[in-house]
N, C-alpha and C positions, 0 to 999 in steps of 0.2 A: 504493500500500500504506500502511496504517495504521503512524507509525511507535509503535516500543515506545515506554514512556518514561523518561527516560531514569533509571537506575540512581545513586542515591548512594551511594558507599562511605562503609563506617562507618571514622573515623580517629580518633585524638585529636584534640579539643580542646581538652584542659586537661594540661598536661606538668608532673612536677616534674623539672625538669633540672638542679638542685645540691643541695647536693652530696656528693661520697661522705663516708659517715663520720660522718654528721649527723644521722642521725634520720632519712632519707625513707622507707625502711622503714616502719617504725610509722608514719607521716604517710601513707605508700600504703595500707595496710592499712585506716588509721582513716577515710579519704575513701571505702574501697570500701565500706564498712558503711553511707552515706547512700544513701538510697532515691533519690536523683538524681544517682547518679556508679555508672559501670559501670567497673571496673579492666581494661587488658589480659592475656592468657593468662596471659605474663608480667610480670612487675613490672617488670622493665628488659628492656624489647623491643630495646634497642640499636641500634635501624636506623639513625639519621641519624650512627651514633659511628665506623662506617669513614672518615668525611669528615674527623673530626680530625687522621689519617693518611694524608688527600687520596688515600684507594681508595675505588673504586667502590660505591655502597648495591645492595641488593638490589631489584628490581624490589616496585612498590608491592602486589602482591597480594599476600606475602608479609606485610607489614604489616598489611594489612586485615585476613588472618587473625586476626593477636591481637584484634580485635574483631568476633567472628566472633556471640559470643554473647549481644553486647548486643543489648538493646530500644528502647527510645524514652527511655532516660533522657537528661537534659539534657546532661550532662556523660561523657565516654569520656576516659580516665586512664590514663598511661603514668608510667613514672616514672625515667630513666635519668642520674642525677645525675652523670654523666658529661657529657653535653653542655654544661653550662654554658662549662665546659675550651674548647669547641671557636670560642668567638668570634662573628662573621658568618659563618661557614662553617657552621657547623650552625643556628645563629638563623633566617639570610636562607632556608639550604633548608626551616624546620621550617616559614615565614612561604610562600614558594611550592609547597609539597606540600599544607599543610593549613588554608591560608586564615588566618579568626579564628582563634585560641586564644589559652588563657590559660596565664602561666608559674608555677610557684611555686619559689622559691628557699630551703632551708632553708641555714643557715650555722651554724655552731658554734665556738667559742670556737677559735679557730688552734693552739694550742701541742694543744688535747683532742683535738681532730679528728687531730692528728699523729702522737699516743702511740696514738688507734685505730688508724691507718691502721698501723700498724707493727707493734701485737698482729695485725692481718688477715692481713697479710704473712707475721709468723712464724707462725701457727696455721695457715695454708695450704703451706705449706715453702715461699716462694717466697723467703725468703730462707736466705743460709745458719745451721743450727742457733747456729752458733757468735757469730753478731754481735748485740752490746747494744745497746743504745736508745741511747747516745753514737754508739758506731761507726756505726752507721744514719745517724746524723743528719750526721755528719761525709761521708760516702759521698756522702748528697743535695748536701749544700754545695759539692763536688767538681766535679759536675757540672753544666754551662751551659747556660743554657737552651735551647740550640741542641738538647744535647744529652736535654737531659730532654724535646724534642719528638717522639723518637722512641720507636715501640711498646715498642721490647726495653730502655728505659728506666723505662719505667710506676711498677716499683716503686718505683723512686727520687726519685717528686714528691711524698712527702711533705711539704718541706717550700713546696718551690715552688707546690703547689695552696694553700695555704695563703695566700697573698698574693692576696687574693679580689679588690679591687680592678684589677686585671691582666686578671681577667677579664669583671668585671660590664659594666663603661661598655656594650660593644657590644650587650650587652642591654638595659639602659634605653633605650636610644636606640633600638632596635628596635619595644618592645614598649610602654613609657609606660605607660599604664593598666591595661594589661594582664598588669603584672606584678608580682607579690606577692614580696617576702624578707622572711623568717620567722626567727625562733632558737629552734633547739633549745633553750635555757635556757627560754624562755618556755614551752613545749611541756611541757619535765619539771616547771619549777613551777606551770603549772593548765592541764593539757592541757584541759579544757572549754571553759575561757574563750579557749583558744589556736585550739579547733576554730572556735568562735560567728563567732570575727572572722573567719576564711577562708570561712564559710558568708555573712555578710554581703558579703566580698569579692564571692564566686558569684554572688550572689542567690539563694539556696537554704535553704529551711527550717534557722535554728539552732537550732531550739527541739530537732530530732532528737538533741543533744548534752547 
């Protein structure tokens, strides 16, 4: 019998994995608007981010779905600025699930990204009505790292995600060439010339910016 042949799943290749708070938003949005980057369903597809809490991912078709509607563009884009957080444990699986890809790291100023993370927090009630931006920050400092590793701590790493270094190394080292950190400063002072240079990264038409 003639066999079929064989099928490639459409996955990302090109991930912004850091980080929350920072801009990847508008950085996701602004990359799905090039004619050679297709976005996933969702913006943060979340899959590889149970593994930061060492539980199980959801079987891979479930992923493909979010790129269900792409075409043949170059580039397929996920953006779950969560993952950075998660070390070699999500790096080494993002590097064995989906082969090449490329990373993008946005970062923003540590103390801004902290006063966001904590407007998020209280605009969503996950914190209580009553606790200010002192008491918050005092709360975070309270708690050990040990302790700020686990889920039903989440809210309270503000200030701990913030100590970027802690996180990046095991990514450089993974990814080398392959991965871009970006600042939101540069982003809000000439988003054009902020796009040009990650379109050069790509190898992708910057003149579309």
């Amino acid at each position: 019998p003639v066999m079929s042949a064989h099928r490639i799943p459409k996955l990302a290749n090109l991930i912004i994995a850091g980080v929350n708070k920072a801009g990847s938003t508008s950085l996701f949005h602004y990359l799905c608007e090039h004619p050679d980057i297709s976005g996933s369903k969702d913006k943060e597809t979340c899959y590889f981010l149970p593994l930061l809490y060492d539980e199980p991912i959801e079987p891979i078709a479930s992923y493909e779905a979010q790129f269900a509607h792409c075409k043949n563009e170059k580039y397929r884009l996920e953006a779950t600025p969560a993952y950075v957080f998660g070390g070699n444990k999500i790096a080494d699986k993002i590097v064995d699930t989906l082969g090449p890809v490329k990373i993008l790291i946005i970062l923003k100023d540590p103390v801004d990204r902290l006063i966001s993370f904590y407007r998020r927090k209280k605009a969503t009630f996950q914190l209580p009505e009553q606790m200010d931006f002192t008491t918050y920050v005092k709360a975070c400092l309270q708690k050990s790292n040990r302790e700020l590793d686990l889920h039903e701590n989440q809210i309270y790493t503000g200030v701990y995600l913030g100590l970027y270094h802690r996180f990046l190394e095991p990514w450089l080292q993974r990814f080398g060439d392959d991965i871009k950190i970006v600042y939101f400063d540069d982003l809000k002072k000439d988003s054009r010339l902020f796009m040009k240079d990650i379109c050069n990264w790509l190898e992708i038409d910057n003149e579309f910016y």
